[in-house]
Each structure stands twice: as C-alpha cells, then as structure tokens.
C-alpha positions, -999 to +999 in steps of 0.1 A: +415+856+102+395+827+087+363+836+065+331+820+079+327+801+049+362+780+057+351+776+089+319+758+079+342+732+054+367+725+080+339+719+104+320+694+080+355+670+076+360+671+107+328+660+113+333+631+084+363+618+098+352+613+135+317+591+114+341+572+095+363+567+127+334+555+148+321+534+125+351+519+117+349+512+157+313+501+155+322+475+133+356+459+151+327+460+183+304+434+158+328+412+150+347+409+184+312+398+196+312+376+167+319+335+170+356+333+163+348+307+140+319+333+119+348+360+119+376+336+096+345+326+081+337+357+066+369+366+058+378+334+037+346+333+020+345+366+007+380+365-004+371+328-023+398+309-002+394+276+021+388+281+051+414+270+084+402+274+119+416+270+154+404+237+170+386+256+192+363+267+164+362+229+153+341+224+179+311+242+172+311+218+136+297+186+127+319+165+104+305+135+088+327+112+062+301+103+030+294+069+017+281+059-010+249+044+009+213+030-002+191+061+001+157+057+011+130+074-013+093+070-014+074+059-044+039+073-045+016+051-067-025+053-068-043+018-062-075+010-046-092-013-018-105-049-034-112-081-022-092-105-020-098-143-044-104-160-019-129-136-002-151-130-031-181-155-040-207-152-068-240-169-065-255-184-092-287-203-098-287-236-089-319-250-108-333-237-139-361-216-136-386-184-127-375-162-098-401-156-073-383-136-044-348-118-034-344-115+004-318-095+007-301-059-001-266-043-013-250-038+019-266-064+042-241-090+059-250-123+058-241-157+075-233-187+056-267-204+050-285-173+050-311-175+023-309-149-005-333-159-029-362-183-043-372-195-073-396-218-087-378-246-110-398-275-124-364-290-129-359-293-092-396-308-090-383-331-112-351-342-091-369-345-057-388-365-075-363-383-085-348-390-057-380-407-038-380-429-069-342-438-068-345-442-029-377-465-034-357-486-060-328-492-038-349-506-008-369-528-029-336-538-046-317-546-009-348-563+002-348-588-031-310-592-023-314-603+011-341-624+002-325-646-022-294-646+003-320-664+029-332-685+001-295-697-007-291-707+033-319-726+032-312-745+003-342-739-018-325-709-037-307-704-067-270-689-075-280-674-105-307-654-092-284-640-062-266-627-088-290-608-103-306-599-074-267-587-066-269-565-098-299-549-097-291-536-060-256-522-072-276-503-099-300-494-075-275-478-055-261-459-084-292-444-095-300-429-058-262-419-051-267-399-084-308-384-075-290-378-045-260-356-056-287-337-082-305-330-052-282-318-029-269-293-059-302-281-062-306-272-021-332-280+002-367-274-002-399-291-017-414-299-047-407-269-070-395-248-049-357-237-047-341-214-017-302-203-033-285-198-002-251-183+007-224-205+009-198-179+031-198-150+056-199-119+040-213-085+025-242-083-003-219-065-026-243-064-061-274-079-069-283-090-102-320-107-097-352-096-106-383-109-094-398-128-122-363-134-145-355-169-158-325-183-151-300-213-154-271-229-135-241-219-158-256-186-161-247-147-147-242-145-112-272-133-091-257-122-061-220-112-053-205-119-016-175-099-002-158-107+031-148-072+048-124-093+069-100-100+036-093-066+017-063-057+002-052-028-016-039-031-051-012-005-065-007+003-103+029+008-102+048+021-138+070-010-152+104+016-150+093+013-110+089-022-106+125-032-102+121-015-069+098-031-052+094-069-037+077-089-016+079-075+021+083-042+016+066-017+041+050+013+036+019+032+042-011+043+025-039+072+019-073+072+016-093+099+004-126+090+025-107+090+057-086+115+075-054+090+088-032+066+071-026+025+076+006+007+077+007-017+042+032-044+030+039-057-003+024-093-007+025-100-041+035-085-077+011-087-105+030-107-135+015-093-160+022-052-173-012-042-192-001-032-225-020+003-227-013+017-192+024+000-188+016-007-153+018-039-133-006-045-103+013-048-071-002-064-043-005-049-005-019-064+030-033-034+052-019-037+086-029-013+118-023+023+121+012+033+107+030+043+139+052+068+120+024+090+109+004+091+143+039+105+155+032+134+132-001+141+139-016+131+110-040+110+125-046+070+127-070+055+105-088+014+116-082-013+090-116-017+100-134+015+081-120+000+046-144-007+019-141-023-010-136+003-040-115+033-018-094+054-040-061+052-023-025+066-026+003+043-013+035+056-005+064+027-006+097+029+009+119+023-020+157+026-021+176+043-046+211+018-049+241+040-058+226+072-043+251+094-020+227+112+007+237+137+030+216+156+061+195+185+047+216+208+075+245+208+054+235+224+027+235+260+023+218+282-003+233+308-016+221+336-042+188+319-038+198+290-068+235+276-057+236+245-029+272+252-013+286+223+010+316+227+031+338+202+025+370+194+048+405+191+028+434+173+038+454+203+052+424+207+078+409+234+056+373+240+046+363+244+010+330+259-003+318+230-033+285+234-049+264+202-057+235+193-072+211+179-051+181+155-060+148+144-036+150+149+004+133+122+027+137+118+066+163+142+068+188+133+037+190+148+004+201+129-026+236+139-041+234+141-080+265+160-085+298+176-067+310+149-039+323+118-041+322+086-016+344+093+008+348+131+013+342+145+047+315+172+049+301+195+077+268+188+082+263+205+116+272+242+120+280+256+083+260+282+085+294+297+106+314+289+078+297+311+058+288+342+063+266+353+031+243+316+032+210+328+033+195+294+044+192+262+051+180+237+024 
C-alpha cells in the first residue's frame, strides 16, 4: 500500500507532465496560425542561417534591386528677406541747403512724384535765377540773328556781323541748355524753395532728415525707398555647401513671423565667401505657396505678408551624388542599435546584413555602409523575415 506522502509526488509529475504537454500544444497552435513565411522566419533567424521560402511566401515580400542613385537631401541654411538692387532707392538732397519740412513717415507707401521733403536752398534761388537770365539771353540772341539774316536779304547787311550774331546765339543756347539742366536737377518749385520728391513706387523704409539740418547733393541719403513688390530672400550657405547648389534649384522656405511656408528658387550665388563667417550669399526668388507643405498641413503662407528684414530658414533640395538610398520599410532594428536588411542571395535565399544608415528624406534612407549597387533587398514585408525586429526604422 502506497504512503500518502508518495501519493502526493506522483500526483505533482503527473501534473508537470500534462503542463509541459499542453504547452508544448499551445505553442504548435501559435505557429500553425502563424504566416508560413513568419514560421521559417523564426526558425532561420534564430539559428543565424539564410533564409529560403516557398514561392508562396514570396509573395507577401517586396524585392527591390539597389542602384547607386542621386539621393535627395535637404540643406537647411538661415537667410533673411531683402530688397532687391533694383528695388531699393535712396534720396538724397538735390540742392544745398536748410531743411524746412519732412512729409512723410517709416512705413508710408508712396507714388513716384510723391513729395517727401522741402528745403530752403539759396543755391536753387540762384539757378532759377539763372535760368530766366539764360532764357532772356537766348531770345534776345535769336532775335539779333534773325535780324541781321533780314538785313543780308535786303542787301544793306553785312557777313561779318551775321556771323557774330550766329555766335553769340549758339552761346546763348549753351548757357540756357546748361540753367536748364541745373534746374531740372534741382526740381520744381520757386525762388528758394526746393520740394525732393520720390523718383519710384515704394515703401518709406528709413528716414534720415531733421527739420532744420543742412545738407548737400553728394551727401547721406535722407530718405530710403523699398518696393514690396521685389523681395528676395538671401541665404548664407557654408562654402563646403556650395558645390551643391546652382541656379534653378527649388526649395522652400520658413519664416518665423508667419505660420506657413513659400515655394523659393535659387537665382543667383553670391561670388564672394566673407572671410570671417566662410559663407557665401546665395540668392532666392519667393514664389506662391509651396504645394508640398499645404499637403501636410502645415499651412500656406502669401508672398504678399513678406517684409523686408524676416528672419528665415530655407530648406533646399540638394542631392547627395554617389549616395545608395533605400525605403525606410526595409530596415529593421534590432537590439535597439543594429539596422538589419534582408538581402536576397543568388540561391533564392535571404540573408540578414547590417548597414549603416545616414539621413532619411521622403521615404529613403542614405546607405553609408553594408550593400553595394546592385544587391536585391526586401523593402516591403521584412518584418516576416524576422521574427525578433522590434521596429521599423
């Protein structure tokens, strides 16, 4: 007859063996529920071998031969909104003398002949003047002329004093194309008084005149023009970068002060790299809302909000010659630090290579190390391959 206590041992194997047995069961139930193609998967990978499956399992992969391509990277560079040359002006004084008014603030837009400031000059006193006198000369000169002509037909003149008469009305019409030219440099007005006026379309962008300053033509600008209509916005890109740019590039840029982006393109490059920052000033027409970026919600931004002096961030689209690129999908990580790729042999087998991978954009990753051009890699479906990938990259 058994003792109770043997009864109790036999009882707990018993009861270990029928665990084991069903879980042993549980387990066949998992992976017979398992893709086919997850089930070699795990097997091969754990065991360190390539991996071979059926061409039914091929089907749930994506296999894509690699090239050695011209990867497309972005280059983010600050710059800032200017004027363009041609849309800048600076108004100076155009007479010598005391100024009496300004007319206008920073910020206003003014038309072309819109007056902007007065000053008293005795200098242009002294040119009107001039020009009455000049224009008085010259009449009296053409009248003397065409006198001695009438003379000559008549018989009762002289050659001689045709001549003269001849002379004095070509110097006569020296002297008032000259008053005439001082005058018309001075501007329109009367006796001492001189309205400068704006010579362009544009913004008020600075003033430097005070009521009650002397000034001179030659001298500091007193107002500053800016034509919203022609900004630009210039990028200081690092002299290593600049052998990746050129003219018609496309890309897009940032503003702090607004909340979308604008489509830019690369007009002109700067020839010049300034010693102390080793950049070079690249050159970038703003275009309308980038189309890319309103398809990812990030908002649209108007060419037309722009001011002159807006921080900005331009992103270019660069390429990086040589590059291989792959799609982000097929590569794994694994232990939280290796990239693992599957990459498809020539006996139809599937072997685990780890690369080292540099920048992503629109999908790619750069390959810096581990494939070569021409190798055929899974890039859709690895994640069956391998059964102990924790992610995608």
């Amino acid at each position: 007859m058994l003792s109770p206590q043997f009864k109790w041992t036999a009882m707990a194997c018993i009861g270990g063996a029928v665990s084991v047995f069903l879980g042993a069961c549980e387990q066949r139930e998992t992976l017979a529920e398992a893709p086919a193609a997850t089930v070699a998967a795990a097997t091969n990978t754990q065991a360190g071998q390539p991996v071979k499956l059926s061409e039914q399992q091929r089907q749930f992969l994506g296999i894509e031969p690699i090239g050695s391509t011209v990867a497309t990277d972005v280059l983010s560079i600050p710059g800032r909104v200017s004027f363009r040359a041609q849309a800048q002006s600076a108004i100076g004084a155009t007479a010598a003398g005391r100024i009496v008014s300004v007319l206008v603030q920073s910020g206003d837009i003014v038309k072309a002949g819109a007056p902007l400031l007065v000053i008293d000059s005795a200098d242009a006193a002294m040119a009107r003047a001039s020009l009455d006198t000049s224009a008085a000369r010259l009449m009296a000169a053409e009248q003397a002329y065409k006198r001695q002509l009438e003379m000559l037909d008549k018989g009762v003149g002289l050659e001689l004093e045709k001549q003269e008469a001849e002379t004095r009305l070509k110097e006569a019409r020296a002297e008032s194309e000259r008053s005439r030219h001082a005058a018309d440099l001075i501007g329109a007005g009367q006796g001492m008084r001189v309205t400068v006026r704006a010579p362009v379309f544009g913004v008020v962008m600075n003033i430097k005149a005070a009521v009650g300053a002397m000034v001179a033509p030659g001298g500091e600008a007193l107002v500053e023009l800016g034509d919203p209509n022609h900004l630009q916005v210039v990028a200081q890109v690092p002299e290593g970068e600049l052998r990746r740019i050129a003219v018609g590039q496309k890309g897009e840029v940032e503003l702090q002060a607004l909340s979308g982006r604008l489509s830019v393109r690369v007009e002109s490059i700067g020839p010049r790299v300034d010693p102390e920052s080793r950049r070079a000033a690249v050159y970038l027409g703003v275009g309308p809302a980038a189309g890319s970026v309103a398809a990812k919600g990030a908002g649209a931004a108007s060419a037309s909000v722009l001011r002159a002096g807006m921080m900005a961030q331009v992103l270019l689209n660069v390429a990086s010659d040589g590059v291989l690129a792959i799609p982000v999908a097929a590569v794994l990580i694994k232990n939280g630090e290796r990239r693992i790729v599957y990459v498809e042999r020539a006996d139809d087998r599937f072997e685990a290579r780890e690369i080292q991978v540099g920048r992503s954009h629109a999908g790619r990753v750069q390959v810096l190390g581990g494939l070569t051009a021409g190798e055929r890699v899974v890039v859709k479906g690895a994640l069956l391959l391998d059964s102990q990938a924790e992610q995608l990259l």
